[in-house]
Biopython code that builds the backbone (N, CA, C, O; Angstrom):
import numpy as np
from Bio.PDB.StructureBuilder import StructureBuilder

atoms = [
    (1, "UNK", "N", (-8.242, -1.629, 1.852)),
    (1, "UNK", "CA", (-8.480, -1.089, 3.160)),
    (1, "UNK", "C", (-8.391, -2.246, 4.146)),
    (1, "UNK", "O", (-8.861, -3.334, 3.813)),
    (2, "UNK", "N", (-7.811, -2.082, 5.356)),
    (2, "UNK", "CA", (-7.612, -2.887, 6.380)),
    (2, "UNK", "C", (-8.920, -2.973, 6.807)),
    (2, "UNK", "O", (-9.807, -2.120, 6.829)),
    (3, "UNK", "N", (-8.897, -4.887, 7.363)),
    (3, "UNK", "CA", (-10.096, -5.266, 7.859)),
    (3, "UNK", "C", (-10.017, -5.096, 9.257)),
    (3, "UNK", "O", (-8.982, -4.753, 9.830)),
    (4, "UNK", "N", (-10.837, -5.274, 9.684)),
    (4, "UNK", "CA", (-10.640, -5.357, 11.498)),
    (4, "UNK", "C", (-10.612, -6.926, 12.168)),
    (4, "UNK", "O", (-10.545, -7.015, 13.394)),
    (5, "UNK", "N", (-10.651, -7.809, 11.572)),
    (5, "UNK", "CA", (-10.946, -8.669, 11.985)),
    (5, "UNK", "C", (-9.072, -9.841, 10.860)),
    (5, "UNK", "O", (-8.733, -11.019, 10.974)),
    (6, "UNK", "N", (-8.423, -8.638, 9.942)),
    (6, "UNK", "CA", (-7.422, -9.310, 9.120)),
    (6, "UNK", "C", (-6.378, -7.863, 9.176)),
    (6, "UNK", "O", (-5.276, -7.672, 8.662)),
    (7, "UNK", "N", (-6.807, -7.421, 9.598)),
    (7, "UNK", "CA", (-5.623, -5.990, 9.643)),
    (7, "UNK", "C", (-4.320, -6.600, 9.842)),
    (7, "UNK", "O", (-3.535, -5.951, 9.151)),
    (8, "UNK", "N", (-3.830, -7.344, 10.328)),
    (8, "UNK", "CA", (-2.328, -8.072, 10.618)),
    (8, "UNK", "C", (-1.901, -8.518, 9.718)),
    (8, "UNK", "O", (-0.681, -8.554, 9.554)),
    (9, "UNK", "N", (-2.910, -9.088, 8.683)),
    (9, "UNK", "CA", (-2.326, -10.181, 7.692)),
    (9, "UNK", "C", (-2.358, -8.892, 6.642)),
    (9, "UNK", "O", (-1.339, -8.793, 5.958)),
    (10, "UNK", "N", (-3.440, -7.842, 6.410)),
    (10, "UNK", "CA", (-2.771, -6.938, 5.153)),
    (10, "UNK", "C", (-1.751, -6.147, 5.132)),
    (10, "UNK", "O", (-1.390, -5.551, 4.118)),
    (11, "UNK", "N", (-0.927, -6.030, 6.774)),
    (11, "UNK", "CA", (-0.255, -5.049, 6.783)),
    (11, "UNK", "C", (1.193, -5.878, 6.611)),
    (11, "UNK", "O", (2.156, -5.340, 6.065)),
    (12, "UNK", "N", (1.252, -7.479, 7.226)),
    (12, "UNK", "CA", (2.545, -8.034, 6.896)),
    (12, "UNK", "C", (2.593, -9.664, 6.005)),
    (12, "UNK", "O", (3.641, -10.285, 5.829)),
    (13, "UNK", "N", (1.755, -9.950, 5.714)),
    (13, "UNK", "CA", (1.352, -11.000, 4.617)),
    (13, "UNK", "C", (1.256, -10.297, 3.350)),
    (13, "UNK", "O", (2.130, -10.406, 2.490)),
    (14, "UNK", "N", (0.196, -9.562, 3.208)),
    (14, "UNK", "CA", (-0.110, -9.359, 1.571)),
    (14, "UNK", "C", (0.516, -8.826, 0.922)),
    (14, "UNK", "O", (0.275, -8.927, -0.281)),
    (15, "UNK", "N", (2.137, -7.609, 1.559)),
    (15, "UNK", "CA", (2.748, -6.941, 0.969)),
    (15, "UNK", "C", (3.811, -8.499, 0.419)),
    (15, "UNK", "O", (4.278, -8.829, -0.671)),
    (16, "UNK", "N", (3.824, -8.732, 0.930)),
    (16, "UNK", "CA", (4.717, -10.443, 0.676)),
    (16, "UNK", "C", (4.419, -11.157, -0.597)),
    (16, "UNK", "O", (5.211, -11.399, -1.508)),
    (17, "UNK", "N", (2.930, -11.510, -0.507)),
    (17, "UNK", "CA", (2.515, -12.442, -1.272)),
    (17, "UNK", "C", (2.262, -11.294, -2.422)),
    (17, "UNK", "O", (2.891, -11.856, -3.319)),
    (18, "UNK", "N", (1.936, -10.467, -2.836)),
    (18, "UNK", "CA", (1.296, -9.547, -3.882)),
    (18, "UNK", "C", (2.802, -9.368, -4.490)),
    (18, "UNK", "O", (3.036, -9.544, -5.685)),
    (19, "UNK", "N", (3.677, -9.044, -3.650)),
    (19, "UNK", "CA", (5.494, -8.897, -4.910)),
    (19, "UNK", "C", (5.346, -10.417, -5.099)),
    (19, "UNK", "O", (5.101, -10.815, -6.238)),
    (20, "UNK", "N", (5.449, -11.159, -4.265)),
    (20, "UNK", "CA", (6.114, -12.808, -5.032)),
    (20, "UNK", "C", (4.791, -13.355, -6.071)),
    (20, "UNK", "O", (4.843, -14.520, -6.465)),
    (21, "UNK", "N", (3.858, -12.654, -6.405)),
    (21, "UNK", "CA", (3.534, -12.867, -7.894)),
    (21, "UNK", "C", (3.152, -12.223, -8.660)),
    (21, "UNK", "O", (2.354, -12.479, -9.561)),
    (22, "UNK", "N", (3.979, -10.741, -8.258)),
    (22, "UNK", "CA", (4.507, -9.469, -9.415)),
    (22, "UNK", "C", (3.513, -8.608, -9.574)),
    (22, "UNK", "O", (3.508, -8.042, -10.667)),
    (23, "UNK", "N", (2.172, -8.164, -8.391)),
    (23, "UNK", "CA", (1.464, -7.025, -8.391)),
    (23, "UNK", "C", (2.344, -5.995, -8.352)),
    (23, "UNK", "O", (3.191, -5.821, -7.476)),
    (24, "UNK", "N", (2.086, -5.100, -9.594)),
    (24, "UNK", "CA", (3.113, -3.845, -9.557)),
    (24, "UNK", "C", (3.157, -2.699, -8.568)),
    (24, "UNK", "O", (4.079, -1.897, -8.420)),
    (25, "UNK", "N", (1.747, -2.767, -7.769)),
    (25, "UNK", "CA", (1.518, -1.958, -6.596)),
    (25, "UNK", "C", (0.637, -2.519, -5.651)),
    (25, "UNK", "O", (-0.280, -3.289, -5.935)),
    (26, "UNK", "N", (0.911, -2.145, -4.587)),
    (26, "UNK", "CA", (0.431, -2.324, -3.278)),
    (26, "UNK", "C", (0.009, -1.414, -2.391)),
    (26, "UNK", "O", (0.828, -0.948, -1.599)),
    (27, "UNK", "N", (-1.529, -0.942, -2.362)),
    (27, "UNK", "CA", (-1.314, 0.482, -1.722)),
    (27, "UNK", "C", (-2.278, -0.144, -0.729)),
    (27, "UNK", "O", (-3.326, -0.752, -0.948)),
    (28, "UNK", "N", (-1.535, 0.220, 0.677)),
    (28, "UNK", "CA", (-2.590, -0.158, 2.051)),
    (28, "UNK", "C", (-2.845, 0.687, 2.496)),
    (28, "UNK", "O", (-2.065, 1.635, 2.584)),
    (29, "UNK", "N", (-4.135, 0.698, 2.999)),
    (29, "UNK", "CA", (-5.196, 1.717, 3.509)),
    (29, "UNK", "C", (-5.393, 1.277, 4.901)),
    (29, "UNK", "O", (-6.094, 0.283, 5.093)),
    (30, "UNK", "N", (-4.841, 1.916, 5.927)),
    (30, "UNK", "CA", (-4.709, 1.286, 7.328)),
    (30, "UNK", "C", (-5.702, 1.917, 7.876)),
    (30, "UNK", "O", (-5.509, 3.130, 7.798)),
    (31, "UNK", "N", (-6.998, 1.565, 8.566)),
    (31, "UNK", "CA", (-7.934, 2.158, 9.069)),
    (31, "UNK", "C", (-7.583, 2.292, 10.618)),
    (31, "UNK", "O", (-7.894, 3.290, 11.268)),
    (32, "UNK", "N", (-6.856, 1.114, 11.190)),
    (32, "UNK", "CA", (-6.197, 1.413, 12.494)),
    (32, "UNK", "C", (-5.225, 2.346, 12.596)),
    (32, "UNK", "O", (-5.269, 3.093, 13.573)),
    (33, "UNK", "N", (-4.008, 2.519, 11.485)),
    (33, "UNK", "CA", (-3.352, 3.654, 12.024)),
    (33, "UNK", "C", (-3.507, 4.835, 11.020)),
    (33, "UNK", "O", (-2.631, 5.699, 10.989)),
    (34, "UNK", "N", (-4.701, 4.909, 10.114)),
    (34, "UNK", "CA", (-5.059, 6.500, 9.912)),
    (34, "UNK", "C", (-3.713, 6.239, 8.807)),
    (34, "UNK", "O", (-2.887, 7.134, 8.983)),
    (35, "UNK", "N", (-3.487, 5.727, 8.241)),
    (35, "UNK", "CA", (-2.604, 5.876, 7.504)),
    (35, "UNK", "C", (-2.411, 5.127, 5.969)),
    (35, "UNK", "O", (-2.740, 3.950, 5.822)),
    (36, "UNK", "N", (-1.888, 5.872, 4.937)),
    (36, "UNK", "CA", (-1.561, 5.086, 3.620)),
    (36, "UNK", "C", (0.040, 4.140, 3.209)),
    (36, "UNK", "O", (1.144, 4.535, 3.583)),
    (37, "UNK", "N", (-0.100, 3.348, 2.698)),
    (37, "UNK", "CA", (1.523, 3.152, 2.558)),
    (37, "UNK", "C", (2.231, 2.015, 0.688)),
    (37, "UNK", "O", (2.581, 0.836, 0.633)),
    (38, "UNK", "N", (2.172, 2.975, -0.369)),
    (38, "UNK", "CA", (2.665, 2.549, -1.105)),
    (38, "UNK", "C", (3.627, 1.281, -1.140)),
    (38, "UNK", "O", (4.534, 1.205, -0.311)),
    (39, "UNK", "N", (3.524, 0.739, -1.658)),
    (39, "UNK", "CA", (4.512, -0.901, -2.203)),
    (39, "UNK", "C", (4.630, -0.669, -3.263)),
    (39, "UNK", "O", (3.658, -0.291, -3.917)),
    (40, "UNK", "N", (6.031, -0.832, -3.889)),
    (40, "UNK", "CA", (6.315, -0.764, -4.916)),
    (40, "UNK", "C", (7.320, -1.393, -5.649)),
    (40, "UNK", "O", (8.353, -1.692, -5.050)),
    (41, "UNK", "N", (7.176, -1.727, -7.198)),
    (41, "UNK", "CA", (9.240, -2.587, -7.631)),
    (41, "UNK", "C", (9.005, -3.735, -6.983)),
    (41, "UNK", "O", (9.746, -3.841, -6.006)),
    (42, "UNK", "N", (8.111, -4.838, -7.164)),
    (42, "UNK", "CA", (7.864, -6.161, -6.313)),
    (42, "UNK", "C", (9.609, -7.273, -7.318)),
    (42, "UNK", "O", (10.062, -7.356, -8.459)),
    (43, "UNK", "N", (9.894, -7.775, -6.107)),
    (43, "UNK", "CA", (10.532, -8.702, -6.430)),
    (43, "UNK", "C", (10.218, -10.010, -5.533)),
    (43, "UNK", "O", (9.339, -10.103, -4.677)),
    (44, "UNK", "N", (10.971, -10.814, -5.858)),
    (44, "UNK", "CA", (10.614, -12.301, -5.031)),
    (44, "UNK", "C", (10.532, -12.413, -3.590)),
    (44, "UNK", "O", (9.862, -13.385, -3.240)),
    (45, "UNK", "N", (11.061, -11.637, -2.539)),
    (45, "UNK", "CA", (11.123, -11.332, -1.509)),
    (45, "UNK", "C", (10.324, -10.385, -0.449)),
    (45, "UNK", "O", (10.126, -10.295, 0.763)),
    (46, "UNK", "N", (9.872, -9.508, -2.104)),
    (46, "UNK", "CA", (8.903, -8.347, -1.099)),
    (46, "UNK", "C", (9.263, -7.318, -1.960)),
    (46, "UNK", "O", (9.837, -7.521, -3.030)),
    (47, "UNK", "N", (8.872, -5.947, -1.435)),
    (47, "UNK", "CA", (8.424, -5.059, -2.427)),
    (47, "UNK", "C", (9.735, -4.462, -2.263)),
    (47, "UNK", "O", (10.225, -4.669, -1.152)),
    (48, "UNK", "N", (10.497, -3.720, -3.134)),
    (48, "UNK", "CA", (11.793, -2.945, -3.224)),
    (48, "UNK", "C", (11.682, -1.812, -2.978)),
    (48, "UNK", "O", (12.797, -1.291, -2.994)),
    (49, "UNK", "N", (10.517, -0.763, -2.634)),
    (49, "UNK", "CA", (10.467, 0.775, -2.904)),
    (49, "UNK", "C", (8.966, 0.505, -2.013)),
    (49, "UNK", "O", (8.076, -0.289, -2.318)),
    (50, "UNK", "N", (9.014, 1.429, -0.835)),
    (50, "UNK", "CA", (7.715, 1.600, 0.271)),
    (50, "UNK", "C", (7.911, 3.548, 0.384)),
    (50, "UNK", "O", (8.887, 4.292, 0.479)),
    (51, "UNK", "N", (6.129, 3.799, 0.293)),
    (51, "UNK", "CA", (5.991, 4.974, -0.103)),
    (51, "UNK", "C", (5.299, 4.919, 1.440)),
    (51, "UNK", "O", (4.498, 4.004, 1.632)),
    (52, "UNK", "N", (5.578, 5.873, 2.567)),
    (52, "UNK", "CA", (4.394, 5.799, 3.345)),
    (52, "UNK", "C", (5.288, 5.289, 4.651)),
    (52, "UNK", "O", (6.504, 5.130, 4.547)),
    (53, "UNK", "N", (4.539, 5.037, 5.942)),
    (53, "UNK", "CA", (3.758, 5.365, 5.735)),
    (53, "UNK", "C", (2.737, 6.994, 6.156)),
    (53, "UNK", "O", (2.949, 7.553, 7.232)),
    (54, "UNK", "N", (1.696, 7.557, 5.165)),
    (54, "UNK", "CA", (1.283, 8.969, 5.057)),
    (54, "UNK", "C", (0.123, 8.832, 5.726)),
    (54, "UNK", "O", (-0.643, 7.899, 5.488)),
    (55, "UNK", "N", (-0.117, 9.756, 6.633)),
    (55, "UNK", "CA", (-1.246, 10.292, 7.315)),
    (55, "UNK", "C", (-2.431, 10.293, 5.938)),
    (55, "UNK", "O", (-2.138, 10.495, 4.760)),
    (56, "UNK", "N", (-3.614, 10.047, 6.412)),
    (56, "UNK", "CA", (-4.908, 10.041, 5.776)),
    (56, "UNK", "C", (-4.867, 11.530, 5.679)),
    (56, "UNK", "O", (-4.744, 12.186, 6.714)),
    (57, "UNK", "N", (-4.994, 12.313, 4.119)),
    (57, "UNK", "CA", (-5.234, 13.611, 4.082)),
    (57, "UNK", "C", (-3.886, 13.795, 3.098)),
    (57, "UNK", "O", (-3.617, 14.960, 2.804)),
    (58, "UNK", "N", (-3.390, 13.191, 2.794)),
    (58, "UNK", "CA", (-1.735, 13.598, 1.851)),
    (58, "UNK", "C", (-2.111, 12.630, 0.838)),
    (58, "UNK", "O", (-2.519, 11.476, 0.961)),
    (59, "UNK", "N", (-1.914, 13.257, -0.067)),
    (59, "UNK", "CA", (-1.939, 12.360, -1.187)),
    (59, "UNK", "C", (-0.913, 11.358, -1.617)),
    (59, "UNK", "O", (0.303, 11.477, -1.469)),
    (60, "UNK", "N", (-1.463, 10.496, -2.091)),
    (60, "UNK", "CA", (-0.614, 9.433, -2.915)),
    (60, "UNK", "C", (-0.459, 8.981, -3.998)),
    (60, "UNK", "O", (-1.349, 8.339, -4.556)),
    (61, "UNK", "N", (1.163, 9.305, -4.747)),
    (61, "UNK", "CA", (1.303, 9.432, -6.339)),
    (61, "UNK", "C", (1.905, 7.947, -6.575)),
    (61, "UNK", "O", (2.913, 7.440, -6.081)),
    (62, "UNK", "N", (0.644, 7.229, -7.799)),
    (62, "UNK", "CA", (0.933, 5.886, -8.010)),
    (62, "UNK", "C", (1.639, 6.212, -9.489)),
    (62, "UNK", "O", (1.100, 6.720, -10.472)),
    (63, "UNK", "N", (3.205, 5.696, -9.309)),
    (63, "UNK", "CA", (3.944, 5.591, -10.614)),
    (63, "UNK", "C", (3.175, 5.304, -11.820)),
    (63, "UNK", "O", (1.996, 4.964, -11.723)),
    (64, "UNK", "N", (3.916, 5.448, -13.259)),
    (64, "UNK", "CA", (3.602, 5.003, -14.543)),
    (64, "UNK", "C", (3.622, 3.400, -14.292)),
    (64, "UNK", "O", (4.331, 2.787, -13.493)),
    (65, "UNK", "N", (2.944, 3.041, -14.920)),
    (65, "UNK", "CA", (2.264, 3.451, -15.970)),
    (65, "UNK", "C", (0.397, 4.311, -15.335)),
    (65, "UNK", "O", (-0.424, 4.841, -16.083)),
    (66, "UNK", "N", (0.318, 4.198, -14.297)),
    (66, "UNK", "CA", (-0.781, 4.122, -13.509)),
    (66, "UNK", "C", (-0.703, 6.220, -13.627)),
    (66, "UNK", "O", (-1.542, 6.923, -14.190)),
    (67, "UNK", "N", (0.235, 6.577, -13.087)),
    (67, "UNK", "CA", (0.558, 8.469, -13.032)),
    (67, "UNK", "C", (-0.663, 8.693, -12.923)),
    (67, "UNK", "O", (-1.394, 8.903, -13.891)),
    (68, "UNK", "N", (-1.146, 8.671, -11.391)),
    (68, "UNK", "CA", (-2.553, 9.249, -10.573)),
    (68, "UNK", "C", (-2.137, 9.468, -9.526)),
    (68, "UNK", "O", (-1.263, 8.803, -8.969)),
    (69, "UNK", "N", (-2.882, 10.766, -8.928)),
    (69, "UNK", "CA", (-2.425, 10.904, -7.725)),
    (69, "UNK", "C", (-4.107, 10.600, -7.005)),
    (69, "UNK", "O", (-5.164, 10.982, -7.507)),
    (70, "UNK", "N", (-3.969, 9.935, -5.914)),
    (70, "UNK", "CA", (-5.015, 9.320, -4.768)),
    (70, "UNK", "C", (-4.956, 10.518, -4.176)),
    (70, "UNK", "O", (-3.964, 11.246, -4.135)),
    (71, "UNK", "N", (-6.033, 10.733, -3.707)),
    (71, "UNK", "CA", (-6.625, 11.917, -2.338)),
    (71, "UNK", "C", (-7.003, 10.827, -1.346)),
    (71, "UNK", "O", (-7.729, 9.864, -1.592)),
    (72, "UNK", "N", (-6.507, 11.065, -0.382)),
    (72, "UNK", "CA", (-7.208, 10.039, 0.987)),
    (72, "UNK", "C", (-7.459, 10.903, 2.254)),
    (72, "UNK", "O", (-7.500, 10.521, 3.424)),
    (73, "UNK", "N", (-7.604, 12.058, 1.791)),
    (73, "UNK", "CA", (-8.980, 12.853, 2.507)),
    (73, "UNK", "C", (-10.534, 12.543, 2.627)),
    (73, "UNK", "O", (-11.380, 13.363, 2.985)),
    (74, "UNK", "N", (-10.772, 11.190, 2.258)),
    (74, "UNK", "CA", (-11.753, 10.467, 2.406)),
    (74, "UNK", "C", (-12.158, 9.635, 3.089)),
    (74, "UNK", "O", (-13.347, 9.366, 3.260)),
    (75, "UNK", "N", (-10.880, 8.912, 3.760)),
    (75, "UNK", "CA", (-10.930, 7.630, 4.349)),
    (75, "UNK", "C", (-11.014, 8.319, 5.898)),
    (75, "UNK", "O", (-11.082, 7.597, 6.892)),
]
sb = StructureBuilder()
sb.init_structure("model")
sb.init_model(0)
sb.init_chain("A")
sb.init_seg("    ")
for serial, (resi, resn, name, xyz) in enumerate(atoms, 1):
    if name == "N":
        sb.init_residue(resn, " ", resi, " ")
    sb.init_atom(name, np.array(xyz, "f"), 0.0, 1.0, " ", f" {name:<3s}", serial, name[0])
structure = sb.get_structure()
């Protein structure tokens, strides 16, 4: 979940740094814009496959090996 005080750096730093050392997902929880946004397929550059981004209230289906779907009718 986005901080308020780092919201900039999770929305264009961490998708960066989390592929260039092969987190298989990246799911940001934007509290400023009400919104979710999958990262996915990390390669050296950044993530290859972006899910999002989805209004708070739509769910979000995290690939295998993980095959869950998130409710973010919560946030």
């Amino acid at each position: 979940m986005t901080s308020e005080t780092s919201g900039d750096t999770d929305r264009s730093v961490k998708p960066r740094r989390y592929a260039e050392y092969g987190a298989p997902l990246y799911l940001l929880i934007d509290r400023r814009d009400r919104a979710c946004t999958l990262y996915a397929e990390p390669e050296p550059t950044g993530y290859a496959r972006t899910t999002g981004p989805l209004p708070f209230g739509a769910p979000v289906d995290l690939p295998e090996p993980f095959g869950v779907r998130v409710g973010t009718s919560e946030f």
